[in-house]
C-alpha positions as YAML, in Angstrom:
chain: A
units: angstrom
residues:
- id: 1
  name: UNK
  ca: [0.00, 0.00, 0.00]
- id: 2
  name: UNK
  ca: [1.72, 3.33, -0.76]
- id: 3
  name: UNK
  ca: [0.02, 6.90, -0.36]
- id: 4
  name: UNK
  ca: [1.55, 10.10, -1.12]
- id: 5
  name: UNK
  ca: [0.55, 13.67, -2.38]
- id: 6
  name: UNK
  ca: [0.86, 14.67, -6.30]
- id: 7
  name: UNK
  ca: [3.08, 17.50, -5.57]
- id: 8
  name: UNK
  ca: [5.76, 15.20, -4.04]
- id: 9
  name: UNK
  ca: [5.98, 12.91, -7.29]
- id: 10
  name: UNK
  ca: [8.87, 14.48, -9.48]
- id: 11
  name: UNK
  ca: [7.98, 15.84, -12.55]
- id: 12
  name: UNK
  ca: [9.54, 14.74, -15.88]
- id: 13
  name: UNK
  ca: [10.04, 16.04, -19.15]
- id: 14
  name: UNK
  ca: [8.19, 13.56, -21.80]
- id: 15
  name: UNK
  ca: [11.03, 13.55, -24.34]
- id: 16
  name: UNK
  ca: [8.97, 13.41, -27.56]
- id: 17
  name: UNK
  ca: [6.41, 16.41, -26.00]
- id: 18
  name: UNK
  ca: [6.55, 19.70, -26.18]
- id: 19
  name: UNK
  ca: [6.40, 22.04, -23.20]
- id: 20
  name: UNK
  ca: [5.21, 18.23, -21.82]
- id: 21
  name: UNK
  ca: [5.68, 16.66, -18.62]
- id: 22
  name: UNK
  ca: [5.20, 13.54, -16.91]
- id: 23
  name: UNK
  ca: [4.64, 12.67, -13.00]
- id: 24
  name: UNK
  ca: [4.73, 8.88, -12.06]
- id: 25
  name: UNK
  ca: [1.89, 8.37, -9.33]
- id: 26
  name: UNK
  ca: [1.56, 5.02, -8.69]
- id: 27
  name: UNK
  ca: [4.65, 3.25, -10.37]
- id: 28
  name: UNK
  ca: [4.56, -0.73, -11.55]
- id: 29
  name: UNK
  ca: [6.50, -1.47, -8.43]
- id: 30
  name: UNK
  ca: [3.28, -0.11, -6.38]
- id: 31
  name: UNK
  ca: [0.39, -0.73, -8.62]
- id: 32
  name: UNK
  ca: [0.54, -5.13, -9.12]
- id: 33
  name: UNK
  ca: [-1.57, -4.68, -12.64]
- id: 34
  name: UNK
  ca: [-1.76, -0.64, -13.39]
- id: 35
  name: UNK
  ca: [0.55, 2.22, -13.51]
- id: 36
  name: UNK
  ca: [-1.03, 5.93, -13.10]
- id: 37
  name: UNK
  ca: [0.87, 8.79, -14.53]
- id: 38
  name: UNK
  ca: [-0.23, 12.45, -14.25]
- id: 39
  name: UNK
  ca: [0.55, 14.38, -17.65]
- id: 40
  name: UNK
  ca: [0.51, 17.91, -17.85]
- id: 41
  name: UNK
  ca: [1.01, 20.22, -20.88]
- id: 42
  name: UNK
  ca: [2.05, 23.88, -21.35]
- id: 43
  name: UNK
  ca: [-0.70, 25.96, -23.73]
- id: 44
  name: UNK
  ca: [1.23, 25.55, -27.30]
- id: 45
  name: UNK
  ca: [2.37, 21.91, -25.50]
- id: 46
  name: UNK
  ca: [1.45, 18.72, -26.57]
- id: 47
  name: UNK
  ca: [2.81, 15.18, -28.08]
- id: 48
  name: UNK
  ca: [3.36, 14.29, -31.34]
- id: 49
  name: UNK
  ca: [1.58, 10.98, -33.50]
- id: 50
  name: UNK
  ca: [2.78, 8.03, -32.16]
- id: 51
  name: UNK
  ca: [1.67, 4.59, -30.77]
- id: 52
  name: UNK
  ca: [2.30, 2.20, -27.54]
- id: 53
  name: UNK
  ca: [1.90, -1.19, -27.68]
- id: 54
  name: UNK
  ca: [-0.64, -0.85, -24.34]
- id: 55
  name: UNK
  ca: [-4.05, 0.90, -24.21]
- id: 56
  name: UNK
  ca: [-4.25, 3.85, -22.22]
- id: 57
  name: UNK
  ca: [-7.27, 4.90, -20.31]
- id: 58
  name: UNK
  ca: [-7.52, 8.44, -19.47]
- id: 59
  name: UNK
  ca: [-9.35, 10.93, -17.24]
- id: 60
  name: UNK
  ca: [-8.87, 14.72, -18.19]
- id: 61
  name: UNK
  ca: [-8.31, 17.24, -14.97]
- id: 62
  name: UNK
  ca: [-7.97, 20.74, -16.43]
- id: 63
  name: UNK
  ca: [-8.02, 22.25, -19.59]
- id: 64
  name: UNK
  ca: [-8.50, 21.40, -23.34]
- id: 65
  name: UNK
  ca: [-6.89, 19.87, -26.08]
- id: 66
  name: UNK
  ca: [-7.42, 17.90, -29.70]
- id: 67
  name: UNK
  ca: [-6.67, 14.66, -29.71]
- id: 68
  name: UNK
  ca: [-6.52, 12.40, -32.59]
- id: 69
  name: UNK
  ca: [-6.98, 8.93, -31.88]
- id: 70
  name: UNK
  ca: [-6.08, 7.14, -35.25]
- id: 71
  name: UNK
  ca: [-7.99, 8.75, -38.19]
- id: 72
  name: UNK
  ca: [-10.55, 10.83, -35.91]
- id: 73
  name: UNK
  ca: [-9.76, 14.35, -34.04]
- id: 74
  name: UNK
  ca: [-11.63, 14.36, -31.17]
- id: 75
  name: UNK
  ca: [-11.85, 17.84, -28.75]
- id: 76
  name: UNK
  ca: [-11.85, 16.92, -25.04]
- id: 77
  name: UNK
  ca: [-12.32, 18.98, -21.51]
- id: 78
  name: UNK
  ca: [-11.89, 18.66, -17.88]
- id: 79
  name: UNK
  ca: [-14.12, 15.31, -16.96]
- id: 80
  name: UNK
  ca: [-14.23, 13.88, -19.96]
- id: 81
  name: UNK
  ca: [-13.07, 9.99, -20.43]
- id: 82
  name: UNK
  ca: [-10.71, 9.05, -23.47]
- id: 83
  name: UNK
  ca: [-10.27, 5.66, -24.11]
- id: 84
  name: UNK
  ca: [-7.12, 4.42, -26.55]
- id: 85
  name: UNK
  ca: [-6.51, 1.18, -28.15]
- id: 86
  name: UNK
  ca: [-2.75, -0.48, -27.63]
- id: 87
  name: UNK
  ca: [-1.24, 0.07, -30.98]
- id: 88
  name: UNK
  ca: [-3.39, 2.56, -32.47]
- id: 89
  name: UNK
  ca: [-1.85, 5.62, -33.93]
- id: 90
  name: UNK
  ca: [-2.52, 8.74, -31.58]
- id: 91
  name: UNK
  ca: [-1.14, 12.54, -30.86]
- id: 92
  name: UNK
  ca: [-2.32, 15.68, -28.53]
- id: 93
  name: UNK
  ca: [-2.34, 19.29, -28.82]
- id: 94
  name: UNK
  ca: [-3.60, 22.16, -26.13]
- id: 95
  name: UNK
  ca: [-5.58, 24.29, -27.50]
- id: 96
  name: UNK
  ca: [-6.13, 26.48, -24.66]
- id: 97
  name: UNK
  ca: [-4.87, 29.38, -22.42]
- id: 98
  name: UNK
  ca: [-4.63, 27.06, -19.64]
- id: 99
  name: UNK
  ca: [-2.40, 23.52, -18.82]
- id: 100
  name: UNK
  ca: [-3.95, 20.47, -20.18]
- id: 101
  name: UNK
  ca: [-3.37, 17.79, -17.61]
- id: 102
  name: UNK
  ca: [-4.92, 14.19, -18.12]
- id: 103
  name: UNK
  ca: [-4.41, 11.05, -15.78]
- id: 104
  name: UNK
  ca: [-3.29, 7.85, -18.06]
- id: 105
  name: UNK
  ca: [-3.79, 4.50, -16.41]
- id: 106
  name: UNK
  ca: [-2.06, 1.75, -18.14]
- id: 107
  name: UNK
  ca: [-1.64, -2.32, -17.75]
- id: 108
  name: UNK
  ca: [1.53, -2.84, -16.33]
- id: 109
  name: UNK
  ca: [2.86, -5.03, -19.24]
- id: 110
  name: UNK
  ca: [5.50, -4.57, -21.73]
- id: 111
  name: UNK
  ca: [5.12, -1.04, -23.59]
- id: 112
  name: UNK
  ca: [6.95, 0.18, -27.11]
- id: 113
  name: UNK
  ca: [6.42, 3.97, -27.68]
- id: 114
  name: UNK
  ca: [7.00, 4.35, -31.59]
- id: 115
  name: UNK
  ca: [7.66, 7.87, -32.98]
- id: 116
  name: UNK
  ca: [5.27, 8.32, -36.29]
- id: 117
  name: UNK
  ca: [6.17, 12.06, -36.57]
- id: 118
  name: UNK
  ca: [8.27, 14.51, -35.39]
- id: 119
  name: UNK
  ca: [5.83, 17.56, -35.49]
- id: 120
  name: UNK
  ca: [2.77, 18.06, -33.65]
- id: 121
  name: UNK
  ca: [-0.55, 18.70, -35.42]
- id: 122
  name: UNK
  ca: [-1.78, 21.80, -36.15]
...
């Protein structure tokens, strides 16, 4: 059993984001099946297309952002739910004033992050 408060988690630069970072909250090593990261982007942040071999299942805390989830662009808020595949093609941008942040819960399996472009969307 582990519990600790957000602000005491170290936060990361995601290498492939852009004014992106990353907070580990419950690591593999706590969580037996699920990991649950905290990700939080600068407005004009985001990620660029790319895919992970696990599905994520998010939760959105603040903010808004476009987020393509394979073919589809999809807007999303604070509350709303976002569901992705494991290896379906995916990206984010903020498109607001303030930070996007989004929890990701993910199996704790084997994951390959694969790099399909360099730029984010527009």
């Amino acid at each position: 059993m582990s519990i600790k408060h957000a602000r005491d988690v170290e936060e990361v630069q995601v290498s492939n984001g852009v004014k992106t970072t990353k907070q580990v909250l419950i690591s593999s090593e706590e969580g037996p099946n699920f990991a649950m990261r905290r990700f939080i982007m600068e407005a004009g942040g985001g990620m660029p297309r790319h895919t992970n071999t696990v599905e994520h299942e998010q939760y959105v805390l603040n903010g808004k952002a476009r987020v393509g989830i394979d073919d589809e662009v999809f807007e999303v808020k604070k509350g709303d739910v976002v569901f992705i595949p494991g290896n379906v093609p995916h990206w984010y941008q903020n498109i607001g004033d303030d930070k996007f942040e989004f929890l990701c819960i993910v199996p704790n399996k084997p994951d390959k992050t694969t790099i399909l472009s360099d730029e984010l969307p527009c």
